[in-house]
N, C-alpha and C positions, 0 to 999 in steps of 0.2 A: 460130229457137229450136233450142236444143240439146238433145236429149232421152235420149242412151243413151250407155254406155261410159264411160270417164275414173274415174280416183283420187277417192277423195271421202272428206271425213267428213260423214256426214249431219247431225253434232251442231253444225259450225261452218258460215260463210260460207266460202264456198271461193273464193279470188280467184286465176284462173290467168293471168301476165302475161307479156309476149315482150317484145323490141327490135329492131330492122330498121335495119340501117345501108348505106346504098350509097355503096364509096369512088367506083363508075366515076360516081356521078352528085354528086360534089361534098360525098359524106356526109350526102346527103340523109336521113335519121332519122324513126322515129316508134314509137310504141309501141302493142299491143294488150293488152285484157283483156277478161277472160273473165267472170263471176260466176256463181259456181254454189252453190245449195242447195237441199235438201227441201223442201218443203212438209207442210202440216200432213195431207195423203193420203197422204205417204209419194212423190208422184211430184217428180220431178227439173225446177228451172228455173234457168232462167239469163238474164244481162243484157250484151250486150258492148258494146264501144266501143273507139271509132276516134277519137282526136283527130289536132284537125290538128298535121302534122308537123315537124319541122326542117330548117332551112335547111343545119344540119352539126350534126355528134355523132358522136360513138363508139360503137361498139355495148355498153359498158361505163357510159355516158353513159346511154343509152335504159335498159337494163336493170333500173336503180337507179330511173330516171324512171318506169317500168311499174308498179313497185311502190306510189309513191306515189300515180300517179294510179288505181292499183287501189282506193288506200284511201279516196283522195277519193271515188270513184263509192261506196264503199260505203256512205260517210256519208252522201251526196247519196241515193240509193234509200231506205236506209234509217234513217231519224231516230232511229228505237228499236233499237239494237242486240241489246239483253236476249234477242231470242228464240233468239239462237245462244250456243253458251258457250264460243267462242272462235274469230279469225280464223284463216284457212290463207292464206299466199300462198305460191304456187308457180311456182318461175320454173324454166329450164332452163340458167342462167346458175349456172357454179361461183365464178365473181365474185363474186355477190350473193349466194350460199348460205354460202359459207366464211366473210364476213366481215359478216358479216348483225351476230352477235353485237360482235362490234368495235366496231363502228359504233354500237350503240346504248347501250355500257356502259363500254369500255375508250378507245376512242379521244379521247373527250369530253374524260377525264380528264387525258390525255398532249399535249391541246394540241393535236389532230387529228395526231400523230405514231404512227407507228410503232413496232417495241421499237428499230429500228436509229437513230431519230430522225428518219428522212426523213417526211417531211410527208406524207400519205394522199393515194390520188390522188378527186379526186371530192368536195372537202370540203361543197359549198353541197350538190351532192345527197343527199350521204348527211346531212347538215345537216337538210334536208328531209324526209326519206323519217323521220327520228327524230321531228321535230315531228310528222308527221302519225300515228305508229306511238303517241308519247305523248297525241294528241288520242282515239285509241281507248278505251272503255271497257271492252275486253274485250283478255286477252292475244294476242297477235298473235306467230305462230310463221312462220318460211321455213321451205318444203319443196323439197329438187330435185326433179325430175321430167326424165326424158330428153327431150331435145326431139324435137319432131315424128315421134314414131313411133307408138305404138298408143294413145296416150292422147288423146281427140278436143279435149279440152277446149284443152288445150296446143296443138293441130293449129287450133284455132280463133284463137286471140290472135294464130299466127305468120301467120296470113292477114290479123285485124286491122292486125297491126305495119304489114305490107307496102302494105297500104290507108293507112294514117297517112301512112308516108313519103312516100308517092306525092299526099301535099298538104304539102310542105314551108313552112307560108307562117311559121310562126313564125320567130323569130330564135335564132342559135345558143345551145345551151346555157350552152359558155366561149369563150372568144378567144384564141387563138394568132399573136403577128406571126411572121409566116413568110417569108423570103427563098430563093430557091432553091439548092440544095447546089452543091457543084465535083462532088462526089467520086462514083462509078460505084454504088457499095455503097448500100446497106440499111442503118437506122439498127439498131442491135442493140445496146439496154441491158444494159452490162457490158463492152462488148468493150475499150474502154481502159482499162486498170491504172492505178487511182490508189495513186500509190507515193511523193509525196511531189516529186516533178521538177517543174522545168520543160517546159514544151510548146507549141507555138506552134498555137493555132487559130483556126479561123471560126465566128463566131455567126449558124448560120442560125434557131433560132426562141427566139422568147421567152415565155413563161408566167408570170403573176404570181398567188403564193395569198395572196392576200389574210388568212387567217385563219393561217396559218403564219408571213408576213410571208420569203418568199423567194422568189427567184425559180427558176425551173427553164429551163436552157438548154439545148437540141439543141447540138451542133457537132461541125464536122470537123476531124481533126487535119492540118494544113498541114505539118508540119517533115518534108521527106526522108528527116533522117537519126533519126527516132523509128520506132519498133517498128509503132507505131497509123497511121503514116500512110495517109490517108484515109479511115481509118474514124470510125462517123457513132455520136455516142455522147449521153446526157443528164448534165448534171451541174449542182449548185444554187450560189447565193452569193446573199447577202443584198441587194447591191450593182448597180443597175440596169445590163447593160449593154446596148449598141445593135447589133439583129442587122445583119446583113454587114460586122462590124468583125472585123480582123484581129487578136490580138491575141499577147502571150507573157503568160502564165500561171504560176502556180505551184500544182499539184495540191494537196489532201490529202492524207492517207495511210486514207481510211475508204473500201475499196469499197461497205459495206453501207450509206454516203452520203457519193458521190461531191462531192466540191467543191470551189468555188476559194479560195485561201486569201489569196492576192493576185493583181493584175494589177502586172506589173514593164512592160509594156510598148504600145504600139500599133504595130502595123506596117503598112505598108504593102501594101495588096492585090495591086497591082500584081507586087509581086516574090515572090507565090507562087500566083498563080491557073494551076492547071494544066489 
């Protein structure tokens, strides 16, 4: 039990939530939470939980996932909501804080898109995390909170988180087929200029959003004599293709989403594997 310190409204359910992502261990995932509220003496209790954890996830992935399953336990403890007059979730995540509001009013509307048109990242989660936010009987606000620093509550769910992970038995959250890169570099969203050209790349991962209906491609730029060559960049088309194929391409011209406009070509791996 948790009995002193931490942010609070005495007047609401306070659900403080984390996420734990380990890349060195395969993105092993899980989430903690916190529950905290008054009692009718005025003294402070709380309920936490550890569920078991992921097999792989993002730490962006978990973050969203903490919240829902905050809301879940809330329900699950308490049947009658009525006696608080309104939920707190508090996560330490600017992810989940910034776009909290999006997610449960604007994005719905746009088709789970963005204002640039790109497809939201997270769509079945934040999908979720609104179902459960609209099963609530009472309004339901996010709050940032810095993480793990003086606030105990927060210091408690990042210890849950950690204990989650470290039972990864559930199955991943999404699926990514992933082929292994050529290129030395780092993938860094943005770094190829979509300008309209042709380009010759490598498809090493593939993502399909199902609720967008596109898919989202990782790949590296093969052509010598291009500006981007071998850097490792994302970019969308509606049109399925198959990672470690080589291809020639013909860009858009929207970097605020990126895309392919056509495939002119298939080439050969062999004559650019460097």
């Amino acid at each position: 039990m948790i009995t002193q310190g931490g942010i609070h409204d005495e007047e609401a359910l306070n659900i403080y939530t984390d996420g734990s992502s380990f890349p060195g261990k395969k993105r092993a995932a899980g989430v903690g939470v916190v529950l905290m509220w008054v009692d009718e003496a005025g003294d402070p209790q709380t309920s936490e939980h550890a569920p078991t954890g992921y097999q792989s996830a993002t730490i962006d992935e978990m973050e969203i996932q903490a919240c829902t399953i905050g809301l879940q336990e809330a329900r699950r403890i308490f049947p009658d909501l009525s006696r608080f007059k309104r939920i707190l979730l508090f996560s330490d995540s600017q992810y989940v804080t910034e776009n909290f509001v999006s997610a449960m009013n604007v994005w719905p509307k746009r088709a789970w898109r963005g204002s640039n048109g790109t497809p939201v990242k997270n769509i079945d989660l934040w999908k979720s995390l609104k179902r459960e936010v609209n099963a609530c009987p009472l309004r339901v606000e996010v709050r940032w909170v810095k993480g793990h620093k003086s606030n105990i509550y927060n210091r408690a769910a990042d210890k849950l988180a950690k204990k989650s992970a470290a039972k990864p038995f559930n199955k991943p959250l999404s699926v990514s087929q992933t082929t292994r890169k050529w290129s030395d570099r780092k993938t860094e969203r943005g770094c190829v200029t979509f300008d309209g050209r042709a380009v010759k790349i490598r498809i090493i991962s593939t993502k399909y959003y199902k609720y967008a209906r596109e898919y989202e491609y990782r790949f590296e730029v093969i052509d010598e004599e291009d500006a981007s060559y071998k850097d490792v960049d994302f970019v969308w088309c509606k049109d399925l293709l198959s990672r470690n194929k080589c291809l020639l391409v013909r860009l858009n011209s929207d970097q605020g989403h990126p895309g392919i406009d056509q495939v002119l070509e298939e080439l050969n791996p062999d004559d650019y594997r460097y």
